[in-house]
N, C-alpha and C positions, 0 to 999 in steps of 0.2 A: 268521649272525645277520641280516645285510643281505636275503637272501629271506626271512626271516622278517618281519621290518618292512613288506617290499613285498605280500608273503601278507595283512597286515592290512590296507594300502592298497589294495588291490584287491577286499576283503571290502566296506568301506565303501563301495568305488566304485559295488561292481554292487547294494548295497543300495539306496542314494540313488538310483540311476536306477532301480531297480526300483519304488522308493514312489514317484518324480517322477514316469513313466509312468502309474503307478495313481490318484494324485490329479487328474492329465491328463482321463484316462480318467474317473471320474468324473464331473468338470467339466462334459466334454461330454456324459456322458452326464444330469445333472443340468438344463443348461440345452436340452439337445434336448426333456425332457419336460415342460420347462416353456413352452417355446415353445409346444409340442403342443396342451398345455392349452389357452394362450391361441388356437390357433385356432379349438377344438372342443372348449368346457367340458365339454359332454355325457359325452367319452371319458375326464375326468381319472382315473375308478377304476381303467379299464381298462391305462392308461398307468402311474400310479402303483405299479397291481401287478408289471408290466414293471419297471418304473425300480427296484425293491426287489430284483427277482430279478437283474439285470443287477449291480447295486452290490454285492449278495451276492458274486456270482462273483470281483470286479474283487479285496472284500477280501479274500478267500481268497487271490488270487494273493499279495496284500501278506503274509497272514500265513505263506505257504509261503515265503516269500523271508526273511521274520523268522529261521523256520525251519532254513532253510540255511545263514545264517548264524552264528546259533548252533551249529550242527554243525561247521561249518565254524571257527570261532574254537577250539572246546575241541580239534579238530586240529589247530589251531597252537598251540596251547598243550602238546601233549605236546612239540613239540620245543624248548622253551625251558626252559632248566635254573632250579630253584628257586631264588630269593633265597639268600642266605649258603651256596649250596653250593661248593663248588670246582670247578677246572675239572677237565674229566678229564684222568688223567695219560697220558702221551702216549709208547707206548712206544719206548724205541731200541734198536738192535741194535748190539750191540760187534763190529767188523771192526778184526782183527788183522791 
């Protein structure tokens, strides 16, 4: 049961760094084109349509990682026995 628990901590983990990288990512990519802008208003479309295609990709990454981990949790959920079931019985062998 104890690697099952850890199985779910480690789910969370790589998900948080997964979104904390990607909102990162973003960030920089959000103020780089906006820096850009301000040097050379001229270029904002050009950039702009950049900065959309770029942030497209970044979410994609986030929502393949959503993804995973939902995959990933219903696998740990089959090894966790159902609320009010019992435990399985556990067999012995009689030596005489």
């Amino acid at each position: 049961m104890t690697y099952i628990g850890l199985g779910y901590i480690g789910v969370g983990l790589g998900l948080g760094m997964t979104l904390i990288g990607a909102a990162l990512g973003i960030g920089k990519l959000a103020g780089a084109a906006l820096e850009g802008t301000a040097r050379q208003p001229e270029a904002t479309n050009s950039l702009q349509t950049m900065m959309i295609i770029a942030a497209a990709l970044i979410e994609g990454l986030g929502l393949f990682a959503l993804v995973i981990v939902f995959l990933a949790v219903s696998t740990l959920n089959k090894g966790v026995a159902p609320a009010g079931s019992a435990p399985a019985a556990v067999e012995t062998t009689a030596t005489h």
